[in-house]
N, C-alpha and C positions, 0 to 999 in steps of 0.2 A: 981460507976456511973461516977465519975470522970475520972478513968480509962479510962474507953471505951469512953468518949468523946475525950481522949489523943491521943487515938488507932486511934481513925476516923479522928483527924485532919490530922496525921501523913500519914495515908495512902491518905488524899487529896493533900497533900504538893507534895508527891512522883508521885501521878500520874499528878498535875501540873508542875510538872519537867520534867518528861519523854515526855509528851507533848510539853514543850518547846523545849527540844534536838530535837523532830520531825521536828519542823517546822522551828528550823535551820536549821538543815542538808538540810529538802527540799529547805528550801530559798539558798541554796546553791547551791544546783544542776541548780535549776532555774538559777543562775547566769552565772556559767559554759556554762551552755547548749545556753546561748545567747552571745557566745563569737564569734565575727565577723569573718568572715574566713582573711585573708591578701589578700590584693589586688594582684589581676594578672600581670605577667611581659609579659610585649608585645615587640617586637622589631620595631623599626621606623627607617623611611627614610625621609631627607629633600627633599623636592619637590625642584626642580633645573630649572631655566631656562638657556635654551641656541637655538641658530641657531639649525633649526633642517634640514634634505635632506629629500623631499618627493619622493616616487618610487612610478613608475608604474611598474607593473607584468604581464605578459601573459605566459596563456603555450604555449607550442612551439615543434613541434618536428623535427629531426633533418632529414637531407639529404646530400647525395654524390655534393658536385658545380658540377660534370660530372659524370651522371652513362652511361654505355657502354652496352649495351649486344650484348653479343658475340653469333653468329648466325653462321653457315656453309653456306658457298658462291653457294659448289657443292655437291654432292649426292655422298657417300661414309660410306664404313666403320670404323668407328672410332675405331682406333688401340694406339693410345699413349697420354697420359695426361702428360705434361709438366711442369707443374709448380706445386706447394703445397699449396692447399686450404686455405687462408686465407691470405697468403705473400703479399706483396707490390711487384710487376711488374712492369717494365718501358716498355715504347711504342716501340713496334717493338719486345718483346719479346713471343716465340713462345708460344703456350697453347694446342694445340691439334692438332695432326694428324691426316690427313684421308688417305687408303690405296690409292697411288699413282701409282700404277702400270696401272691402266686403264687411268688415265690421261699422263702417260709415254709413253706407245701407242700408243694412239691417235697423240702424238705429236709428236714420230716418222714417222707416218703415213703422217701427217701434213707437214712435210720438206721435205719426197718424192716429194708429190706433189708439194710442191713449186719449187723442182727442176728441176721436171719434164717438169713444165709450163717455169722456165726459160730456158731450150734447146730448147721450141720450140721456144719463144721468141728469143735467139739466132738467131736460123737458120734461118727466118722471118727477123731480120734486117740487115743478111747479103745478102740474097736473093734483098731487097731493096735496099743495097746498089748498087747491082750489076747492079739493072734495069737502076737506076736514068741517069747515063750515057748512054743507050741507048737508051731512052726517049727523049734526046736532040738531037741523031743521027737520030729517027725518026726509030730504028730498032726495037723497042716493039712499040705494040697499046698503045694509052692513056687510055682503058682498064687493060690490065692489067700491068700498073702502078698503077691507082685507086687499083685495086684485091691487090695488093703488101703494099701499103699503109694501105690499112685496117686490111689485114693480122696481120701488123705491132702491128696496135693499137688493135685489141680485144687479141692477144696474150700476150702484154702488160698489159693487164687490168686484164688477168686471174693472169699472175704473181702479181697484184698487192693483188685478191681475196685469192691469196692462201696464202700468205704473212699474209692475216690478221687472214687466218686459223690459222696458226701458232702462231701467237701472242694470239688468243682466247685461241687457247690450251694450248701456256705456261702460261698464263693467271690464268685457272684452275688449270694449274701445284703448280702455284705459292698458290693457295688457300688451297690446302690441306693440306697447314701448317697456322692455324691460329693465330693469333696473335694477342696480345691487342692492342687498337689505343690508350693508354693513359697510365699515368702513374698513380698507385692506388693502391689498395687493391682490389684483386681477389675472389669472393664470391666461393661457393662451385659448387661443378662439378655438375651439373643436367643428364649429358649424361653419360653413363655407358660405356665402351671401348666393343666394337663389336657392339652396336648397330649402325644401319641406320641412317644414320644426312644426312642433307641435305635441301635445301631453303623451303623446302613445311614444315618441321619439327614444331610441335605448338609448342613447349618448346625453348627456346634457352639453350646454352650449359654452359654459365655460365653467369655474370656481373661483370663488373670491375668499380671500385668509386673512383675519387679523392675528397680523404678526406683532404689532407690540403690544403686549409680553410676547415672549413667543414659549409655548410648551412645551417640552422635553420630556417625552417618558424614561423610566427603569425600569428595568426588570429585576425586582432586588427579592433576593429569599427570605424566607419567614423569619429564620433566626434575626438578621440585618435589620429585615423591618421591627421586629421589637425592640432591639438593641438600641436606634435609631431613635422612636418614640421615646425612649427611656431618656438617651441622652436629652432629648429636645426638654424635655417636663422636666429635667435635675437642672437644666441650664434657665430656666423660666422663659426661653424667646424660641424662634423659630432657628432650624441652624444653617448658617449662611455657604450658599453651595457655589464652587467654581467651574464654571463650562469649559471645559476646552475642545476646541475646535479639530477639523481635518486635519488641518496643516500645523498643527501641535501648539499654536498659539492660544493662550488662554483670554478667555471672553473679557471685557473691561469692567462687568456687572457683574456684581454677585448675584443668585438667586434665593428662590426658599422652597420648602415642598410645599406642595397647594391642597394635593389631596390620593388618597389611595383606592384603588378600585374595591368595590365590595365584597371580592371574596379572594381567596389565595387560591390560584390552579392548582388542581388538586394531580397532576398530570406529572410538572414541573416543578411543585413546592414554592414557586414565585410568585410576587404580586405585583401587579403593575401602580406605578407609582408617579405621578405627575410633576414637575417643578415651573415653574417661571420663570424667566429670567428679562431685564430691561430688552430690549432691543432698539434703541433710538436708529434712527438712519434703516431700516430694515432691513438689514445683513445678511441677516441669519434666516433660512426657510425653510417652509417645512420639508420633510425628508430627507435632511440629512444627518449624517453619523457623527456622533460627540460621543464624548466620555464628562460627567458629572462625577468630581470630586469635595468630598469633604472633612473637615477634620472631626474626628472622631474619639481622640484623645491626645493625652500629652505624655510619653513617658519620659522619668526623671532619672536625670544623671546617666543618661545614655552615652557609653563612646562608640563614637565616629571615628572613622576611615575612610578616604576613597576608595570607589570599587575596584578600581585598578590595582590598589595592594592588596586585594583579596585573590588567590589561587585558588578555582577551582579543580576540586580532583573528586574521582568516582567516589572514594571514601568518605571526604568531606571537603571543608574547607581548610585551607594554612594563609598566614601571613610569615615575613620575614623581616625580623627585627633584630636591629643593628644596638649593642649592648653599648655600653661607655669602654670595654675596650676595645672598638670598632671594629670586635666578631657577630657574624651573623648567626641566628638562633633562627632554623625554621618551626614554626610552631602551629599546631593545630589550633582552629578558633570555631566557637559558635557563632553563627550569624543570626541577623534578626531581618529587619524590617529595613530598607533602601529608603531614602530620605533625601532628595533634592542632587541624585546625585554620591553621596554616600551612605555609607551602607553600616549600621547598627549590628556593632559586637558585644553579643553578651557574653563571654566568657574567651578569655586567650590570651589577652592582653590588659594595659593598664594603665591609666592617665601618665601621660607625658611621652611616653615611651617611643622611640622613634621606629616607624615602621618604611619597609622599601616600597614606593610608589613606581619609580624607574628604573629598569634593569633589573628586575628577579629574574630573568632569565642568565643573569651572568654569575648570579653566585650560587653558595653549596652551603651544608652545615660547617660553623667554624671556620669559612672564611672571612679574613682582612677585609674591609672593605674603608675606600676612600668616601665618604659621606660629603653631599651639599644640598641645600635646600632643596625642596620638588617646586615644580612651577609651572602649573598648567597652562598648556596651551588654548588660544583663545578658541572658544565653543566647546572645550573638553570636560567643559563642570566646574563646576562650585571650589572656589580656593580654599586651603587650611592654610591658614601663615602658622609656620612653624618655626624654632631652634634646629639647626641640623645641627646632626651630632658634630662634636671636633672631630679633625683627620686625624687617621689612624696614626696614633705614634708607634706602631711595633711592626712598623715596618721595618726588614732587614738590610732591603736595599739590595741592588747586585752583588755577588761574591766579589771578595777580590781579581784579579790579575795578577799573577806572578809576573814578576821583572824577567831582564833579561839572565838575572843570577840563578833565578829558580824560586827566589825569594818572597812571601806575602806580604 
């Protein structure tokens, strides 16, 4: 009997043992399994203030200071094209011929006649000469004196009609070589060589543009345009405007405004508004789309941020700024005016202060965060060199581990 009350103890001992190692081991795991992850590393930018330039923008699109179109004077077949579609032409340079031979013609036909009329006119004032002295003798009538005299003059006056034939005709002559009136860039041929040109023609034959300068309209509203005037007369000069192009490149000339149309649509509230800009090398042509910027003021003691630490939300905007005990504070901001890239806060924030540019998506209010400079990637915008904050000191660190005694 004693025996087997030995037996029985033995086996309660063992399985209050085995029980024990159970509820280690679990209170172990439990441990483990509540070990804190490490705080997230975020990169930050010191908020900066400085003078900031404020622009106005408009789109714009572009035009010839002089476009030309070139038209046929006279009615002809067009036989030769002169020049090479797209080149730069100076004034007085030929562009197209029309078959000359019918105005060749005419024009010989033309000098006949004028010479014809001046024989008679000849023979007419020698005829007169001859009376005039016999007129004083009383040996012609005072008739035909008058008949001699008149002779004179409508014979005279035909030499003067046919003279001008002549001149019409060389006139024509002269047309059937046309010519630019300017110096430019030559658009493409519209008339095909044989076809029929001539003044009644609804097409013209081509256009010629002087593109340096080259013009740029706007379309800028009333308020702008007075604003604009204002600035220019408080600045005493013209105010110097930047073209930017299609492909987001900015022009290497600056411009100026040249002139405004004479009245404001009264439709649209807009005026159309002119500028120039250099154009060496002919670049730039007309009809195409630009945007014309300029500055328009300076405001002072602006702070800046990249756009990228600004969180947009339906309510408004927040940044998230990392304090000196490297907790995060998310904070509501007002925004201003976008500048090269970043973005003008008037109200939220404070000079020096460090804001998250990378990884707002990883933190919360009142989270640790490990801090290191921001550093933009190349084409992503304009740098702020900054201080990052110091790393977090209040960090906890993983929990312990208990030993194998149970022990912390």
């Amino acid at each position: 009997m004693a025996q087997e009350n030995r037996v029985a103890e033995f086996c309660c001992a063992s399985l209050l043992a085995i029980f024990g190692v159970t509820l280690f081991l679990s209170g172990c795991n439990r441990v483990q399994t509540t070990e804190a992850p490490p705080p997230p590393t975020v990169e930050v930018v010191e908020v900066i203030r400085k003078d900031v330039p404020l622009y106005s923008e408009w789109t714009a699109s572009t035009d010839g200071l002089v476009n030309a179109t070139i038209r046929a004077q006279v009615q002809g077949l067009l036989i030769k094209r002169d020049y090479t579609e797209g080149d730069f032409v100076r004034a007085g340079q030929v562009l197209f011929e029309i078959d000359p031979r019918t105005f060749q013609a005419a024009l010989e036909q033309a000098k006949a006649q004028l010479a014809e009329q001046k024989a008679r006119w000849e023979t007419v004032k020698a005829n007169l000469e001859r009376i005039k002295p016999l007129v004083e003798q009383r040996a012609v009538s005072r008739k035909d004196f008058d008949d001699a005299v008149g002779a004179e003059a409508g014979t005279h006056a035909a030499v003067t009609a046919a003279q001008a034939v002549v001149d019409k005709v060389q006139l024509d002559l002269g047309f059937t070589k046309i010519i630019s009136p300017i110096d430019g860039i030559a658009g493409i041929a519209k008339a095909q060589l044989g076809n029929l040109v001539g003044p009644g023609s609804v097409e013209e034959l081509t256009m010629v543009s002087t593109v340096d300068p080259i013009k740029v309209y706007i379309l800028m509203s009333e308020q702008e345009y007075l604003k604009n005037v204002q600035n220019s007369r408080g600045h005493g000069q013209q105010m110097p405007l930047e073209l930017i192009l299609a492909d987001g490149k900015v022009h290497p000339h600056t411009g100026f405004f040249a002139f405004a149309d004479r009245q404001v649509d009264v439709k649209t509230g807009t005026i159309k508004v002119a500028a120039l800009f250099p154009n060496p090398g002919n670049v730039i042509r007309p009809g195409q789309f630009a945007r014309v910027r300029a500055q328009t003021a300076i405001k002072k003691d602006a702070l800046l941020v990249p756009q990228r630490a600004i969180m947009e939300l339906q309510a408004g905007y927040q940044v998230a700024v990392v304090g000196s005990d490297s907790k995060v504070a998310i904070r509501p901001v007002k925004v201003a005016e976008k500048v090269d890239g970043l973005w003008v806060v008037d109200a939220g924030v404070k000079p020096g202060e460090q804001v998250i540019a990378e990884g707002l998506q990883k933190v919360k209010q009142g989270m640790v965060v490990v801090t290191k400079p921001f550093v933009p990637k190349a084409g992503s915008g304009p740098e702020i060199k900054s201080k990052a904050a110091p790393e977090a000191t209040a960090n906890p660190g993983p929990l312990p581990v208990p030993d194998k005694t149970g022990r912390r």
